[in-house]
MIPALUM-303626 format. One line per field, with one value per residue: residue number from 0; x, y, z of N, C-alpha, C in turn. Coordinates in steps of 0.1 Angstrom, whole numbers. Layout:
% residues N
nr = NUM | ... $
n.x = X | ... $
n.y = Y | ... $
n.z = Z | ... $
ca.x = X | ... $
ca.y = Y | ... $
ca.z = Z | ... $
c.x = X | ... $
c.y = Y | ... $
c.z = Z | ... $
This chain:
% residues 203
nr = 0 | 1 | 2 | 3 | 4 | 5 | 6 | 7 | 8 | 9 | 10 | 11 | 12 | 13 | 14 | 15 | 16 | 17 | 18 | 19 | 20 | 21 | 22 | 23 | 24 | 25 | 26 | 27 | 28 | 29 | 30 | 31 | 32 | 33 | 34 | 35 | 36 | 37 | 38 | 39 | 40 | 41 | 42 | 43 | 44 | 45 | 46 | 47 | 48 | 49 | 50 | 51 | 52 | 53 | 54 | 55 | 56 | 57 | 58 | 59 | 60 | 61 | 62 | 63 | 64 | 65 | 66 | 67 | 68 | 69 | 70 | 71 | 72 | 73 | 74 | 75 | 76 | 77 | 78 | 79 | 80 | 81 | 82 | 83 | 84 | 85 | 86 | 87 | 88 | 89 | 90 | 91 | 92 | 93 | 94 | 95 | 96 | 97 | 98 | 99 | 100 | 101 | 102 | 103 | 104 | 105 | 106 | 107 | 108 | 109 | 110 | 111 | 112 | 113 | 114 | 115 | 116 | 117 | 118 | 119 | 120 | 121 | 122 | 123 | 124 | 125 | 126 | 127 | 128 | 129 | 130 | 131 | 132 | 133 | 134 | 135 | 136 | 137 | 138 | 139 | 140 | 141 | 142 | 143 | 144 | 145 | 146 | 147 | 148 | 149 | 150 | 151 | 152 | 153 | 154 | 155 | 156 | 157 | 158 | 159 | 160 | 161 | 162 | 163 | 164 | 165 | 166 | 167 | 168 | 169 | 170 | 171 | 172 | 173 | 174 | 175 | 176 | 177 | 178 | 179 | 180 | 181 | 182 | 183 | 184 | 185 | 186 | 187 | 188 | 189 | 190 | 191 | 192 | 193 | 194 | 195 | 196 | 197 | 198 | 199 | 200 | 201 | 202 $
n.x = -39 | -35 | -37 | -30 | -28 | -25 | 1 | 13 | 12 | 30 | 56 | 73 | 88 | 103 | 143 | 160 | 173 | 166 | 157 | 133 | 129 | 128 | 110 | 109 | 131 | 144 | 139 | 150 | 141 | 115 | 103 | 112 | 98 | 72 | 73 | 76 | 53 | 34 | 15 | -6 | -14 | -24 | -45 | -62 | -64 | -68 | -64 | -49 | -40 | -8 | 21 | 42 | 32 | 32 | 61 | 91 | 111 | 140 | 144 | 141 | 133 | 110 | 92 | 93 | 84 | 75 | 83 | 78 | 48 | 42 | 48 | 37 | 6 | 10 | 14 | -11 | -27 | -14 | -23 | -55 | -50 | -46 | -69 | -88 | -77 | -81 | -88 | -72 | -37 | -27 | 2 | 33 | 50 | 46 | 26 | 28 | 31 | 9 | -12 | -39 | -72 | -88 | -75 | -62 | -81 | -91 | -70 | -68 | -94 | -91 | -73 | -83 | -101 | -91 | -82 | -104 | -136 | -146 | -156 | -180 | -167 | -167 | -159 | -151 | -162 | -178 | -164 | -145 | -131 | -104 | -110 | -92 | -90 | -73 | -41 | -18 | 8 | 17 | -1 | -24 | -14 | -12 | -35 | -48 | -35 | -51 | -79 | -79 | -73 | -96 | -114 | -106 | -111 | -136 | -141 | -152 | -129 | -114 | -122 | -102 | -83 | -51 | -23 | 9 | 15 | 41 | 79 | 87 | 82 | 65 | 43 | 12 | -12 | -37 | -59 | -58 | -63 | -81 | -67 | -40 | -16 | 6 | 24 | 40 | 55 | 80 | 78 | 66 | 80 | 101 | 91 | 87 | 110 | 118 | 97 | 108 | 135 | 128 | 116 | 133 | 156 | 141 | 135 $
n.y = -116 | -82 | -47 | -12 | 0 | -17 | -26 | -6 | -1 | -26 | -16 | -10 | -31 | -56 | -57 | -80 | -79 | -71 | -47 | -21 | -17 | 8 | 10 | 26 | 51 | 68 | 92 | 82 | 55 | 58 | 63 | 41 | 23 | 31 | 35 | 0 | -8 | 1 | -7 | -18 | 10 | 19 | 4 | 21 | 47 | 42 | 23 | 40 | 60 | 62 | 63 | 77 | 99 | 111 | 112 | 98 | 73 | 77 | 99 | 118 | 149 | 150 | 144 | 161 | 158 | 135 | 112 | 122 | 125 | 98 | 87 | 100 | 94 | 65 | 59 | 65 | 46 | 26 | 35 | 26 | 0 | -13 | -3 | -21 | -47 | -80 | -114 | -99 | -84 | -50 | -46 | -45 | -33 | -2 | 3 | 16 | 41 | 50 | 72 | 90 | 72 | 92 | 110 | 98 | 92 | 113 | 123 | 102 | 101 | 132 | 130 | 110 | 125 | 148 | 136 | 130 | 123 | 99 | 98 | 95 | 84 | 78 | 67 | 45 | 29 | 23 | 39 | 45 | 74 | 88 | 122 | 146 | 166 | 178 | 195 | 186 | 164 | 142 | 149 | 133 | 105 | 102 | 102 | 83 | 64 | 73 | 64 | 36 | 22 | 33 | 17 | -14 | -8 | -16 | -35 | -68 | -81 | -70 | -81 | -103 | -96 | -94 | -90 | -101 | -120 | -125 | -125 | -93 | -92 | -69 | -71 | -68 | -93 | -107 | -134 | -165 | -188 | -203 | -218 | -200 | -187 | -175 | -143 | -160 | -186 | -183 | -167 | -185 | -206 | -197 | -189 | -214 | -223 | -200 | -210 | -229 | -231 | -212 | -231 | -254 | -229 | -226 | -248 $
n.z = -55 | -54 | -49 | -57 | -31 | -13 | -24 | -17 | 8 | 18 | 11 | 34 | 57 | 76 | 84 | 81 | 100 | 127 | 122 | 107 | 67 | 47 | 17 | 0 | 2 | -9 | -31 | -59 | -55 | -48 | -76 | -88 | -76 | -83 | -110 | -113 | -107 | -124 | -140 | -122 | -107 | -136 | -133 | -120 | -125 | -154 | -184 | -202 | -191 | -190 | -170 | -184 | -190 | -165 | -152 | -161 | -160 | -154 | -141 | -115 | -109 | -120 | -107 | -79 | -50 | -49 | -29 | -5 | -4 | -10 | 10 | 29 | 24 | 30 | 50 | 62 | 49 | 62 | 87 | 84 | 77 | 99 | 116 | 100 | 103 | 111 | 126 | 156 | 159 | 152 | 127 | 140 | 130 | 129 | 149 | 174 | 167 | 151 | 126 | 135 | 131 | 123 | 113 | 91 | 72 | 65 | 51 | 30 | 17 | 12 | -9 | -26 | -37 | -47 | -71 | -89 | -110 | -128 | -160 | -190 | -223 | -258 | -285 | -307 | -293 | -263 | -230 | -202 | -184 | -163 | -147 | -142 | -111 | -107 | -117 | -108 | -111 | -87 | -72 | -87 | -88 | -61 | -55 | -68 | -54 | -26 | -40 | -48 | -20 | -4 | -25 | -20 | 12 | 10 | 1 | -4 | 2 | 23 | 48 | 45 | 55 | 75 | 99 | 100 | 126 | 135 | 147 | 142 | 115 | 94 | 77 | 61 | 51 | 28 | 36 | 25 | 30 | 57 | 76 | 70 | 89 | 84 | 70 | 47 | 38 | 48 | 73 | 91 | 91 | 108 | 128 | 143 | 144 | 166 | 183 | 190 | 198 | 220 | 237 | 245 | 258 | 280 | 292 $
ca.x = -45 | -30 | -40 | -23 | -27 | -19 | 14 | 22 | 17 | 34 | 70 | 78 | 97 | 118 | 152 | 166 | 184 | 160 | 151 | 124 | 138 | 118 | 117 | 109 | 137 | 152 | 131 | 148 | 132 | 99 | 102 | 118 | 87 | 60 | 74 | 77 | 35 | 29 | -2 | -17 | -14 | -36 | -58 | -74 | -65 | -73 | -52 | -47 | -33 | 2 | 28 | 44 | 28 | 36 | 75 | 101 | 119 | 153 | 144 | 129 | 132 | 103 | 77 | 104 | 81 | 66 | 85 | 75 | 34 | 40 | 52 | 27 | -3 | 11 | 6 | -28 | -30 | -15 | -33 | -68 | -51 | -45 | -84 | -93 | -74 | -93 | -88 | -57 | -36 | -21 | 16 | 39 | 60 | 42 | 15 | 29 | 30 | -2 | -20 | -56 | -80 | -99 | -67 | -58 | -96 | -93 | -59 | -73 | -107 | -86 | -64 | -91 | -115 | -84 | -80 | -115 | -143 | -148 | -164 | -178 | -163 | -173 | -153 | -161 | -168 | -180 | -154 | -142 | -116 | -105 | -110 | -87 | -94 | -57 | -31 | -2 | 8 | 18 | -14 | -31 | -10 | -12 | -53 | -50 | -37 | -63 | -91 | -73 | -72 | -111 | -118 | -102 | -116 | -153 | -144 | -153 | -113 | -106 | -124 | -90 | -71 | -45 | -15 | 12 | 24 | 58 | 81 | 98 | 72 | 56 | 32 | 0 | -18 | -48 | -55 | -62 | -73 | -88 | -57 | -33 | -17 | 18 | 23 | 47 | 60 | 95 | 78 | 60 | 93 | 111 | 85 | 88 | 127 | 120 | 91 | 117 | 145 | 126 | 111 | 149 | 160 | 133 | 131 $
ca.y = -103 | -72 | -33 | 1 | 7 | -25 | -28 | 4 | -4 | -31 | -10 | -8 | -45 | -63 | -55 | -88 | -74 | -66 | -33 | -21 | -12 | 16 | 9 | 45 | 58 | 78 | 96 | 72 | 43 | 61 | 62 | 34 | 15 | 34 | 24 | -12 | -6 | 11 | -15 | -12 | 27 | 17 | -2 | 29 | 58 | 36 | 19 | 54 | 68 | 51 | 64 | 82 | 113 | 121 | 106 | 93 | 68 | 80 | 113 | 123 | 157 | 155 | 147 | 162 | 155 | 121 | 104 | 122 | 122 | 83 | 81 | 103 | 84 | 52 | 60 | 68 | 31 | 17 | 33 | 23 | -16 | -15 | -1 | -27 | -59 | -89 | -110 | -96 | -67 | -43 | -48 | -43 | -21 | 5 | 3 | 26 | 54 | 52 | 80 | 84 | 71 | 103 | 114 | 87 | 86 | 128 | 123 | 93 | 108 | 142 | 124 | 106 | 138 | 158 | 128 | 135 | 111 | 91 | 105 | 79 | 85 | 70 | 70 | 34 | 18 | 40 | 36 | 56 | 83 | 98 | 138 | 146 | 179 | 188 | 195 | 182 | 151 | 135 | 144 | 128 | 95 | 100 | 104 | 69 | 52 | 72 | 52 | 20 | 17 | 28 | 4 | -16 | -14 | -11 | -50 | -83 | -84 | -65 | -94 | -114 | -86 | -100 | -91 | -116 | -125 | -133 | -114 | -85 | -94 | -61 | -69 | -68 | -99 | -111 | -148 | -172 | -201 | -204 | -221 | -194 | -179 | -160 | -137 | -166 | -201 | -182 | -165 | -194 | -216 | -188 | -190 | -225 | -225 | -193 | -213 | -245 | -229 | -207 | -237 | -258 | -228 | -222 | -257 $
ca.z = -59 | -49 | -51 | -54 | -20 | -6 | -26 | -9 | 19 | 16 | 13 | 49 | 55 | 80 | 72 | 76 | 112 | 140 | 120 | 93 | 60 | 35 | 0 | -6 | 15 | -14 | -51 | -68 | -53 | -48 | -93 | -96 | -71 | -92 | -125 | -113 | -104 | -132 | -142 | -104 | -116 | -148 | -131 | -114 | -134 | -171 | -195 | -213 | -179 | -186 | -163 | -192 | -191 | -150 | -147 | -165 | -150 | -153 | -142 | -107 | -108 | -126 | -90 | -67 | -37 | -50 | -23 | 7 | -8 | -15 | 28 | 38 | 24 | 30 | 68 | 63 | 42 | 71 | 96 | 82 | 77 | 113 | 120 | 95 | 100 | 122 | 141 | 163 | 164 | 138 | 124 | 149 | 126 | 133 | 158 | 183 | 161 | 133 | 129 | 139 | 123 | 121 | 104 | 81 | 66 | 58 | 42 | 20 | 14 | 4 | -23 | -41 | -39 | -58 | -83 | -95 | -111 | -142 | -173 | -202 | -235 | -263 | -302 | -316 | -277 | -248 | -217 | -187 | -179 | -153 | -156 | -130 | -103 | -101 | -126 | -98 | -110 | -77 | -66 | -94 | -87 | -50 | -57 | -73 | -41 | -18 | -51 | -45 | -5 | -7 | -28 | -15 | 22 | 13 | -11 | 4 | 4 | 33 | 57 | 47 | 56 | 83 | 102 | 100 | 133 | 133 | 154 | 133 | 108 | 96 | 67 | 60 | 41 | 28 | 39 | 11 | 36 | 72 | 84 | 69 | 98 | 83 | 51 | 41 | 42 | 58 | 84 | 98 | 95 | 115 | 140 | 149 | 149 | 172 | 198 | 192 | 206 | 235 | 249 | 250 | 265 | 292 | 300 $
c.x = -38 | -38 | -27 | -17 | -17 | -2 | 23 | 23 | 31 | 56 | 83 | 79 | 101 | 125 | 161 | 175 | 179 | 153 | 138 | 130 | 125 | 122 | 113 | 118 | 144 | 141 | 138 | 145 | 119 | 91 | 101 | 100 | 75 | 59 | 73 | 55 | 28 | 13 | -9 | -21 | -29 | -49 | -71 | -73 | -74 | -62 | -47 | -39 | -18 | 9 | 42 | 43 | 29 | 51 | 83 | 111 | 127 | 154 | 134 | 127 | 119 | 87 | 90 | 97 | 69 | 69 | 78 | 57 | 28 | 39 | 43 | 16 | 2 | 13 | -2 | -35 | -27 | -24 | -44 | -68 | -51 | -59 | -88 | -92 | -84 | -89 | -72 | -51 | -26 | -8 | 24 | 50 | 58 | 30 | 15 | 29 | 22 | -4 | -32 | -62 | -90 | -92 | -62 | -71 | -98 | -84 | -66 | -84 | -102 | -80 | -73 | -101 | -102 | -82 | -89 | -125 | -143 | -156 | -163 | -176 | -170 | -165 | -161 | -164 | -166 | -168 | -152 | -127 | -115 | -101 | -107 | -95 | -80 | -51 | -17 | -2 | 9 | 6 | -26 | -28 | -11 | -31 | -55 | -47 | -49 | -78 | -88 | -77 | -91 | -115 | -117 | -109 | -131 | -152 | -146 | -139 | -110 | -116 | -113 | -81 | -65 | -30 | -5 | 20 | 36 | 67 | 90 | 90 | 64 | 45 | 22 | -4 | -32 | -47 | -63 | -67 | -73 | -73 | -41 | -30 | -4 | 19 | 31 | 51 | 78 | 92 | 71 | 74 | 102 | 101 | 84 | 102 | 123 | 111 | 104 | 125 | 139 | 119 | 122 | 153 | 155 | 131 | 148 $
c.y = -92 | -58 | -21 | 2 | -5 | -28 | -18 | 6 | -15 | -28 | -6 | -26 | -48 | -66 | -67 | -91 | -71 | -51 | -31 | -12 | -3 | 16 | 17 | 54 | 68 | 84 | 90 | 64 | 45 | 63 | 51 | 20 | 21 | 30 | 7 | -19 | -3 | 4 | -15 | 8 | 28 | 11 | 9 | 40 | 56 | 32 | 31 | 62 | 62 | 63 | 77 | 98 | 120 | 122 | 97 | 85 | 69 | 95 | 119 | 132 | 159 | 152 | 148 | 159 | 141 | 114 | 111 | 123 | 105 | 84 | 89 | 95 | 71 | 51 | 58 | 51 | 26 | 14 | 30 | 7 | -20 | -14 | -20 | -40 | -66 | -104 | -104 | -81 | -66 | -52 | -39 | -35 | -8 | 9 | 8 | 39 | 57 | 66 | 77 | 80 | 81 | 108 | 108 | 89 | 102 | 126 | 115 | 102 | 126 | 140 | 119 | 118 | 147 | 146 | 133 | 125 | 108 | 94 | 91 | 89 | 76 | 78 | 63 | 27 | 27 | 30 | 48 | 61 | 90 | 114 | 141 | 165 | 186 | 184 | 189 | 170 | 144 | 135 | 134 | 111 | 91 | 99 | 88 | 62 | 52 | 66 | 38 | 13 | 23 | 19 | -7 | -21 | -12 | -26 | -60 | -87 | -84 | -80 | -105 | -109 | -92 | -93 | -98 | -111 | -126 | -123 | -105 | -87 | -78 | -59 | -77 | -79 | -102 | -127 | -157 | -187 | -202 | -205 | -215 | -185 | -164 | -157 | -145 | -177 | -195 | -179 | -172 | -203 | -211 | -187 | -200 | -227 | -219 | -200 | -228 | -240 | -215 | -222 | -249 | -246 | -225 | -237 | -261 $
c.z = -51 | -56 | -49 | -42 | -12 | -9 | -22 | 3 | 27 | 14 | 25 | 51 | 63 | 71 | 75 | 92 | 122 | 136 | 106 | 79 | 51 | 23 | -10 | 2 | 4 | -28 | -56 | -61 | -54 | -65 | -95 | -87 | -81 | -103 | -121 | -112 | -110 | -134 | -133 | -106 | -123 | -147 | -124 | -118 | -152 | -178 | -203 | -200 | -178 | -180 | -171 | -190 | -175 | -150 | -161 | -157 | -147 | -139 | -127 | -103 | -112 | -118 | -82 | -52 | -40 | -36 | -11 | 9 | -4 | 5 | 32 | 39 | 22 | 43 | 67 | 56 | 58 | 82 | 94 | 81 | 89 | 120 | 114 | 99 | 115 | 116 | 145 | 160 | 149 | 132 | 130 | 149 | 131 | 143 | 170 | 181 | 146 | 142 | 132 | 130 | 111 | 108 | 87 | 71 | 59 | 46 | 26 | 13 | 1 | -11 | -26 | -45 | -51 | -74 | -91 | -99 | -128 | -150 | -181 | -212 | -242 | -280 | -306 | -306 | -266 | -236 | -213 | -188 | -169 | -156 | -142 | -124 | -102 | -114 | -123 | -103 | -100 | -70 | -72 | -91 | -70 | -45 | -61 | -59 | -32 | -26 | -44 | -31 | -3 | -12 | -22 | -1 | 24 | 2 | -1 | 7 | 22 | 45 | 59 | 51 | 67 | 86 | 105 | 116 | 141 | 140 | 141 | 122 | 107 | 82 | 70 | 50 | 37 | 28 | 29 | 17 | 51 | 80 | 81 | 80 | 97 | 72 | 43 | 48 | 54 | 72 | 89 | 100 | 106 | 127 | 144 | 151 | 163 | 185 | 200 | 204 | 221 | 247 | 251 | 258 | 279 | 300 | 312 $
């Protein structure tokens, strides 16, 4: 299972080298990651909210400041997965430099308050739409993450919420069983190479 929020959080990485790599580091990636999301999109705007009517994927003149929207509130995700996660400590990517909580929780709070709320319709089967508060698309899609990461951390989910570990490790998972302790079968293998070889060389 995955959400909006969490797959955006999710963009900040070990880059393979001792560093962390952003997989919004340019407007085209911050398009080309939205189009690849588009159904996480749909899932909290509506199947009628396709992706279509904000962006073009070729084209990203057309949210010139999606990318620096997407990286702002994808702090404010972080910093609330860092409040949120249990047991242990944040993700080590960033955990010397979140924002506050105080801060993180306005930002969020702001972006779903401009998204707006759900109206029922009804032609030949009543359903929901969102009747947005802002005309900005990026805010309307940056309104969907601050939905998502609410949801999100008010669901029975967030109790699995977890930090993996691992050194250089900087994501966030949800634990799918008691004795899951890393976001993946690599970073638990890379942590036993890594206690193998500190306790040969310490001994």
């Amino acid at each position: 299972m995955t959400t909006l929020a969490f797959a955006l959080a999710a963009t900040v990485k070990h880059d393979g080298h001792g560093g962390i790599a952003d997989l919004l580091s340019t407007p085209e990636e911050a398009v080309a990651w939205l189009t690849d999301h588009e159904q996480l999109v749909a899932q909290v705007l509506g199947a009628e909210s396709g992706l279509g009517r904000f962006v073009h994927p070729n084209r990203t003149e057309t949210l010139p400041n999606l990318r620096e929207e997407l990286v702002r509130i994808r702090g404010a995700v972080r910093a609330l997965f860092a409040r949120a996660v249990a047991p242990g400590e944040p993700s080590k990517a960033d955990a010397s430099r979140l924002m506050s909580v105080e801060d993180a929780l306005r930002m969020v709070n702001r972006a779903a308050d401009r998204l707006g709320t759900t109206h029922l319709e009804w032609t030949e089967e009543p359903s929901v739409r969102w009747m947005y508060r802002s005309e900005d698309p990026v805010a309307v899609l940056v309104g969907a993450v601050g939905r998502s990461a609410i949801d999100f951390l008010v669901s029975p989910d967030r109790a699995r919420l977890r930090a993996c570990p691992a050194a250089r490790c900087v994501k966030y998972f949800l634990q799918d069983d008691p004795r899951q302790t890393w976001c993946s079968p690599a970073c638990g293998n890379r942590e036993r190479v890594n206690r193998h070889y500190r306790k040969r060389t310490s001994g």
